[in-house]
C-alpha positions in Angstrom: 23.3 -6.3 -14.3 24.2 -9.2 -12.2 24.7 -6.4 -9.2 21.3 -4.8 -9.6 19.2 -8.2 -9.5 21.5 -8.9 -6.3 20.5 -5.8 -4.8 16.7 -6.7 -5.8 16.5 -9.9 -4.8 18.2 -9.2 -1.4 14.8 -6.5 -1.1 12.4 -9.5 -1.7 14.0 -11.5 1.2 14.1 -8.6 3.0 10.5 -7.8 2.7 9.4 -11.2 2.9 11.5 -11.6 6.3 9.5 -8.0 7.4 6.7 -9.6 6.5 6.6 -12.3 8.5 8.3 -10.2 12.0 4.6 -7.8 11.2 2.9 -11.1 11.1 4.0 -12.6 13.7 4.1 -9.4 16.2 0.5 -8.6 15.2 -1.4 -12.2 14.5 -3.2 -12.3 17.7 -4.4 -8.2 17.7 -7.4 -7.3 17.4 -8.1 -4.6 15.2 -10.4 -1.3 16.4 -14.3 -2.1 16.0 -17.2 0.2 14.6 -19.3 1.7 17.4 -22.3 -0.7 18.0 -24.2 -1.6 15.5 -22.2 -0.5 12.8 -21.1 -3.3 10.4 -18.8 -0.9 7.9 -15.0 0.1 8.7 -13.9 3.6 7.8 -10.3 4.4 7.2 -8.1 6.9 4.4 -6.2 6.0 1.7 -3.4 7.9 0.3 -1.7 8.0 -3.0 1.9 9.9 -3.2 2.8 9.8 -6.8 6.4 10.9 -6.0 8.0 14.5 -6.2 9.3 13.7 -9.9 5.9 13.2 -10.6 4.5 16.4 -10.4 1.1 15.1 -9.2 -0.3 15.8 -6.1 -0.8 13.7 -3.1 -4.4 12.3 -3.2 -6.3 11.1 -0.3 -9.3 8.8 0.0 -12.2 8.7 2.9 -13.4 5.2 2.1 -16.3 3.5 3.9 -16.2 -0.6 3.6 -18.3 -3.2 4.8 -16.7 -5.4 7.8 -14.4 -8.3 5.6 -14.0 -5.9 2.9 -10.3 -6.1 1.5 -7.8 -3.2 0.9 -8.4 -3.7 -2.7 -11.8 -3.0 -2.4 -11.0 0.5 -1.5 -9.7 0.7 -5.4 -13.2 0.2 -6.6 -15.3 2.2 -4.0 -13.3 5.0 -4.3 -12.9 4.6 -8.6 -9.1 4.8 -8.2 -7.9 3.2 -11.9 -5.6 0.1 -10.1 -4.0 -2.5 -12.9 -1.5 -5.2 -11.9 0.6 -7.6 -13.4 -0.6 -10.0 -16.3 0.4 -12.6 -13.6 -0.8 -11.1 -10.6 -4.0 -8.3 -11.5 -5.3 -8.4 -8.4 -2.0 -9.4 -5.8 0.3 -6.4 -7.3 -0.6 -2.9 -7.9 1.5 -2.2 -10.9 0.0 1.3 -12.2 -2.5 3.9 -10.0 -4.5 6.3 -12.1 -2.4 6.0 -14.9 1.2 6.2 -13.4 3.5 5.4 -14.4 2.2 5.7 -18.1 2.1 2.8 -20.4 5.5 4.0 -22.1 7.5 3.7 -18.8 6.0 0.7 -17.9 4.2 -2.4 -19.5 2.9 -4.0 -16.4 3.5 -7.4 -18.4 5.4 -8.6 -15.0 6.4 -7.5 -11.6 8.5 -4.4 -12.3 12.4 -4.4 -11.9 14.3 -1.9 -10.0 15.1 -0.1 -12.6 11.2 1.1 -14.0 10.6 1.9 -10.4 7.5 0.5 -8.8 4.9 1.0 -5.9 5.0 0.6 -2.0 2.4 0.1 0.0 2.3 1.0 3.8 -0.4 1.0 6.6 -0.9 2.6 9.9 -3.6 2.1 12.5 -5.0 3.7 15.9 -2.9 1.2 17.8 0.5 1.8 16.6 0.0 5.6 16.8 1.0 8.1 13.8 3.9 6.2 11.9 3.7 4.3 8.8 5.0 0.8 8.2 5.6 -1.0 4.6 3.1 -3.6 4.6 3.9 -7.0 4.8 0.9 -8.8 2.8 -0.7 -7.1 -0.5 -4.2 -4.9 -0.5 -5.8 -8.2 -2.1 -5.3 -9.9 1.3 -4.9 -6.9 3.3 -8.1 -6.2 5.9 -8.2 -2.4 6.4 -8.7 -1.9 9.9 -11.3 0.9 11.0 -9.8 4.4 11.8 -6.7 3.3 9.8 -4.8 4.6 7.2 -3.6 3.0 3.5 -1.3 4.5 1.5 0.7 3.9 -1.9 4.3 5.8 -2.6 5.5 5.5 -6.0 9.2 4.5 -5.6 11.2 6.3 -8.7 13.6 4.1 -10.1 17.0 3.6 -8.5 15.0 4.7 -5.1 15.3 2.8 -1.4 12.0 2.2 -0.3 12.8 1.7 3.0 13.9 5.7 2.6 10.4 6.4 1.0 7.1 7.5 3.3 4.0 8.7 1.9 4.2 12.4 2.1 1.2 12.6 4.4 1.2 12.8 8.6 -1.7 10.4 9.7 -3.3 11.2 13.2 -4.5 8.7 15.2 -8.1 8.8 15.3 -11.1 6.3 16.4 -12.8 4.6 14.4 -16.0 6.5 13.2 
């Protein structure tokens, strides 16, 4: 037990080091604007439920206004998001019902073992790849022409071996 929490809370370091590298790379970069007189950002999101799953990948063409947070994309695009009882709006704990109430409570951040959700981004600047987000969709800006996307992680799973199961383009922002 003692050996999985290690390996868990090595992760959150991890992350939270990742997190402050994308930060501190991308802080003074501006993101793509709307054309003229255009005050809304248009991007995807994408929802990869995992191969075990059986679901299929599920993509989003959301429309925001300028401000709007990642989160938002949740309720303009009626994707079912619930967090944590400590964090319902800074962790996305279950997407359209998975994983189902049975294999996971959402009472608290989720261990290792239940499995849980990643969350990457890619934009027009950095070209087609993804990259694991370093800051959660309730603080997250979505950036216009970009791409969101949440990978269920199965338990026992590297994230950092996990990428949506989509190819984003590059693209401008519409």
């Amino acid at each position: 037990m003692q050996l999985n929490l290690r390996r868990v809370l090595i992760a959150l370091v991890a992350l939270v080091a990742i997190g402050g590298i994308w930060s501190a790379l991308f802080a003074g970069s501006e993101q793509p604007k709307p054309a003229a007189g255009f005050d809304k950002i248009s991007g995807t999101m994408v929802i990869d439920y995992g191969k075990a799953s059986g679901k299929p990948v599920e993509t989003f063409d959301f429309e925001l206004p300028l401000g709007s947070t990642s989160w938002d994309i949740f309720k303009a695009e009626g994707i079912e998001v619930q967090g944590t009882q400590n964090y319902p709006t800074g962790f996305v704990c279950r997407l359209n019902d998975w994983p189902s109430k049975d294999d996971q409570d959402c009472a608290d951040v989720p261990t290792y073992s239940e499995g849980s959700w990643a969350y990457y981004v890619t934009n027009p600047e950095f070209g087609d790849g993804w990259f694991m987000s370093g800051v959660g969709a309730a603080t997250h800006t979505p950036v216009c022409g970009g791409y969101e996307a949440w990978v269920w992680i199965a338990p026992g799973q590297s994230a950092s071996a996990t990428l949506p199961n989509f190819e984003p383009t590059p693209r401008a922002c519409a």
